[in-house]
C-alpha positions in Angstrom: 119.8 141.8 54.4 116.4 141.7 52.6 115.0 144.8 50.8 111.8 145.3 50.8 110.1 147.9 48.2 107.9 150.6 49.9 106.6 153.1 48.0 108.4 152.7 45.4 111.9 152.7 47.6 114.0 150.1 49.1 114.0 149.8 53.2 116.4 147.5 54.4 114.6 145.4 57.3 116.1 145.5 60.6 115.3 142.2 61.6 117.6 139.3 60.2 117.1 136.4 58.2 116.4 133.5 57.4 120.1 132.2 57.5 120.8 133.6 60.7 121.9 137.1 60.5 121.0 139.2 63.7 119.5 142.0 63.7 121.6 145.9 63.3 121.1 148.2 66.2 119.2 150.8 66.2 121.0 154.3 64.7 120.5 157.6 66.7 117.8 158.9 64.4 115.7 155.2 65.6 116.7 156.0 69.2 115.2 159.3 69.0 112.1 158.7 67.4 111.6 155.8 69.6 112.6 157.8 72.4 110.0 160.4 71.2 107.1 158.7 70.8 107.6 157.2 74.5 107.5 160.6 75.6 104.6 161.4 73.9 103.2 158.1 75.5 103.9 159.4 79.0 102.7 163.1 78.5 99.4 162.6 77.1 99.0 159.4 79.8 99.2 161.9 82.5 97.8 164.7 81.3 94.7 162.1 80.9 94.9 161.2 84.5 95.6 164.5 85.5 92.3 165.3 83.9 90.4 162.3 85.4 92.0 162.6 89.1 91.8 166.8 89.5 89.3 168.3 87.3 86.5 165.2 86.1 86.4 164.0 89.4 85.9 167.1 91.8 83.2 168.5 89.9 81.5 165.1 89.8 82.0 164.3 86.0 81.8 160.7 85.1 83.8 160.8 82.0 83.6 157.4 79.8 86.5 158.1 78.1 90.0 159.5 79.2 92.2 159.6 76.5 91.1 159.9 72.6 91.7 156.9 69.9 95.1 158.6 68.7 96.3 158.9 72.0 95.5 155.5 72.9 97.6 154.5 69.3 100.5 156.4 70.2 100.4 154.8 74.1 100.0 151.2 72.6 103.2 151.7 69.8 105.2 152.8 72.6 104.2 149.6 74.6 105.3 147.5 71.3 108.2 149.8 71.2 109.5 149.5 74.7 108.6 145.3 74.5 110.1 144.8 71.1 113.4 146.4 72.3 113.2 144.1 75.7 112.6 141.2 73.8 116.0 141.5 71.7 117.8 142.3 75.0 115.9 141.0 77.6 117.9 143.1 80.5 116.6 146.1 82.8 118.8 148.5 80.6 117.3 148.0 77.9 114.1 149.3 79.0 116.3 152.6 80.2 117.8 152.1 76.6 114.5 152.5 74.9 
């Protein structure tokens, strides 16, 4: 494993090297922040549409925008998230695996 110095401490990368080591799995506290901010993801993605669908667009607002720029940052790291795990494992659990 490589150590790479962040902040002045040492994180051990999760992704092997160059000599063929694979990569650990992900601990419980990984699952569950990666499980949290796909949550996240999916509330504020439909409380956006919500918006658009039941209150913008019965009172005839033409909203531009839906969601805000930190919304739209937490949606796209979940994407990366959800992809990154599916590209280690390409199966349909590990989508459900998160």
């Amino acid at each position: 494993m490589h150590a790479v110095e962040v902040g002045g401490s040492a994180v051990e990368m999760l992704a092997g090297d160059a000599q063929g080591q694979t990569a650990e799995p992900l601990g419980c506290k990984e699952r569950r922040l990666v499980a949290d901010i796909v949550a996240a993801a999916l509330v504020k993605s439909a409380a956006g549409l919500w918006f658009h669908f039941f209150v913008a667009l019965p009172r005839g607002i033409d909203s531009p925008v839906i969601l805000s720029h930190s919304e739209t940052l937490v949606l796209c790291l979940a994407v990366a998230l959800l992809a990154t795990r599916w590209l280690e494992r390409p199966d349909a659990a590990s989508l459900r695996r998160g």
